[in-house]
C-alpha positions as CSV (number, residue, x, y, z in Angstrom):
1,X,31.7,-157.9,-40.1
2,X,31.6,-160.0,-43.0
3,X,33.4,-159.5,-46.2
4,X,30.4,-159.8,-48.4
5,X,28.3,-156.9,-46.1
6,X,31.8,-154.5,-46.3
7,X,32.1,-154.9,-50.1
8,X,27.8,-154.4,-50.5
9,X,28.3,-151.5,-48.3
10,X,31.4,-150.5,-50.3
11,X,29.5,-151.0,-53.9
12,X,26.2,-148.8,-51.9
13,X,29.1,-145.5,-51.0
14,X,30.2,-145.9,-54.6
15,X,26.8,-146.0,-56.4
16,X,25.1,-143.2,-54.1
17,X,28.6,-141.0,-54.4
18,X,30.7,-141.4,-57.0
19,X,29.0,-143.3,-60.0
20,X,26.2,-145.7,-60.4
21,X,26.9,-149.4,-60.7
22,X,23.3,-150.5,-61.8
23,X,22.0,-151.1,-58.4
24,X,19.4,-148.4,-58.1
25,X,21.0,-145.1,-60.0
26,X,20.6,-144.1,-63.6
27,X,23.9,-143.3,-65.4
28,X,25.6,-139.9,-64.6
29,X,23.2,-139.3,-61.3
30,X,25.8,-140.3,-58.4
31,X,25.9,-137.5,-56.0
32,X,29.5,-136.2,-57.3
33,X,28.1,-136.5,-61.1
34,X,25.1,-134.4,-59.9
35,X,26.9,-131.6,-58.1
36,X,29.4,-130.9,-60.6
37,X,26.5,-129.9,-63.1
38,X,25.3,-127.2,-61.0
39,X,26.6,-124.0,-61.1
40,X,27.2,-121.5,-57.3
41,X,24.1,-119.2,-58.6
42,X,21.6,-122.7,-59.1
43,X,23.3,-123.8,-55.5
44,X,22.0,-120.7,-53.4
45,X,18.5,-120.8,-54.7
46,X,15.6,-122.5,-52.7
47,X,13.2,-124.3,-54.0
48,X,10.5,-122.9,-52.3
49,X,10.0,-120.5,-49.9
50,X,10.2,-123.0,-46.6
51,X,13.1,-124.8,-48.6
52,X,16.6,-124.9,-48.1
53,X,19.1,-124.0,-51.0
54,X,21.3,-126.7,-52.5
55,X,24.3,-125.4,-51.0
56,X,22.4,-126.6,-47.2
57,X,21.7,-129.6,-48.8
58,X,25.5,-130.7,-49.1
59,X,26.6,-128.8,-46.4
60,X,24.5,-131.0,-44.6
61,X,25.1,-134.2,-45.8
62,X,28.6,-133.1,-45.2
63,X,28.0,-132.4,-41.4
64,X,25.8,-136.1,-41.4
65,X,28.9,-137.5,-42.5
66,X,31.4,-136.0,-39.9
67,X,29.1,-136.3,-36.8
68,X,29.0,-139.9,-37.9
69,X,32.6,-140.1,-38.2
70,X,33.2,-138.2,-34.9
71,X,30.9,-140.7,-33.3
72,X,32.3,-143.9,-35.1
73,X,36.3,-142.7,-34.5
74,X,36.5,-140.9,-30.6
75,X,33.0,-142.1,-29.5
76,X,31.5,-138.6,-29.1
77,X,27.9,-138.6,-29.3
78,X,27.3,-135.4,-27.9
79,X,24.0,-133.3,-29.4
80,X,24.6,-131.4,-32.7
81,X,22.6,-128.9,-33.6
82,X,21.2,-130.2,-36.6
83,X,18.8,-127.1,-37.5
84,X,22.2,-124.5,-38.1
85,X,22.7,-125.7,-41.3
86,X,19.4,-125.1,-42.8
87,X,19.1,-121.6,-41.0
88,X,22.5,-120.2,-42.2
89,X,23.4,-121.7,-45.2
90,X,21.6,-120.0,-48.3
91,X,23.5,-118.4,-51.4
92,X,27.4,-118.8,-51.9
93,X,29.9,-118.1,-54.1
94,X,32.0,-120.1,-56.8
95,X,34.7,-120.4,-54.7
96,X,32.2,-121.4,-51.4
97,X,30.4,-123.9,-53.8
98,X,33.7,-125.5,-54.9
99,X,34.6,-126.0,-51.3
100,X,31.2,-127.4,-50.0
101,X,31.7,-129.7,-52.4
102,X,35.5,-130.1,-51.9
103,X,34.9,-130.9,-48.0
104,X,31.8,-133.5,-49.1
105,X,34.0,-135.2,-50.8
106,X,37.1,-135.6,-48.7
107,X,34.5,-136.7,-45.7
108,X,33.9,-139.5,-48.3
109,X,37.1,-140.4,-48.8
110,X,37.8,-140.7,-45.0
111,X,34.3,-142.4,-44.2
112,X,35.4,-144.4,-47.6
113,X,38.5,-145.7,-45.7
114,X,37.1,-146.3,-42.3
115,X,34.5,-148.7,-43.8
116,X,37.3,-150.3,-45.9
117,X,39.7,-150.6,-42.6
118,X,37.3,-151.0,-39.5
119,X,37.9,-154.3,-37.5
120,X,35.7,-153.1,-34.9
121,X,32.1,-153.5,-36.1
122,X,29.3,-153.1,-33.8
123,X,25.5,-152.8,-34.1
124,X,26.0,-148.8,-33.8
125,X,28.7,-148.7,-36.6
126,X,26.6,-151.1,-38.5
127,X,23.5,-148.9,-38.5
128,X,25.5,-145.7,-38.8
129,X,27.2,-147.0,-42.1
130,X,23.3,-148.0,-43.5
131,X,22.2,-144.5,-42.7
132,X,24.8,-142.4,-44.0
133,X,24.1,-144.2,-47.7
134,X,20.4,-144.2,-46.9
135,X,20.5,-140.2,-45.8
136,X,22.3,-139.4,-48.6
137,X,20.4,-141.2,-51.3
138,X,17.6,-139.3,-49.8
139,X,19.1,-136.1,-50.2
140,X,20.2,-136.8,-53.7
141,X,17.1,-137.0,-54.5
142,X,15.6,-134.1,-52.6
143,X,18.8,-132.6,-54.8
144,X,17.7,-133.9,-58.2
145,X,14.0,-133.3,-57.7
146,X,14.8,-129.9,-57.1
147,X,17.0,-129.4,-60.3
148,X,13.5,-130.2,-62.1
149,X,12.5,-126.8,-61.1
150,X,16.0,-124.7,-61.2
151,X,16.8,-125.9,-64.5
């Protein structure tokens, strides 16, 4: 893969995580800057009644993440069941907040690193690098769109 795609993927991760660069966020809405202004009790409330809480939302783009990395690292591309999430995740506590968002973040960090390290580029790893910053964008904004009505 060439240096100048890795580095624009590199800049994407950092913009849609951590802290916007002036690519397509607003300052202070990266995903990390977003989640650390909402409190457990915010988290576990749905948005509407068909909705899924905020908590699901991470959890999920947690387990988008991993499946991506289990894929990308020992080839296993065996079904997930993508529906468990959003049928079991709902109201948490502090300490369950903290670590949804604890785990998000180290499945960064490792996804983080792979992209910076992987010599083995292919058109799967390609598109799977694209989506996981194109799912989570989404999600961040299914996220911040929601903290219009919760706040």
């Amino acid at each position: 893969m060439s240096e100048d795609f890795r580095n624009n993927l590199l800049k994407l991760m950092t913009e849609t995580f951590e802290e916007p660069l002036g690519i397509y966020l607003d300052k202070n809405t990266a995903l990390f800057q977003t989640l650390e202004t909402i409190s457990a009790e915010e988290a576990s409330i749905p948005v509407g009644k068909k909705c899924a809480s905020l908590a699901a939302q991470v959890a999920h783009v947690t387990f988008f993440i991993e499946s991506f990395e289990r894929f990308a690292l020992q080839g296993d591309a065996s079904p997930r069941d993508w529906g468990e999430i959003w049928r079991t995740v709902e109201k948490v506590s502090p300490q369950e907040w903290d670590a949804y968002k604890t785990n998000l973040q180290a499945a960064y960090v490792r996804m983080k690193k792979l992209f910076s390290e992987n010599p083995m580029w292919n058109e799967d790893t390609i598109g799977g690098a694209l989506s996981i910053v194109v799912h989570t964008a989404y999600h961040l904004g299914e996220i911040r769109q929601a903290l219009c009505t919760l706040k």
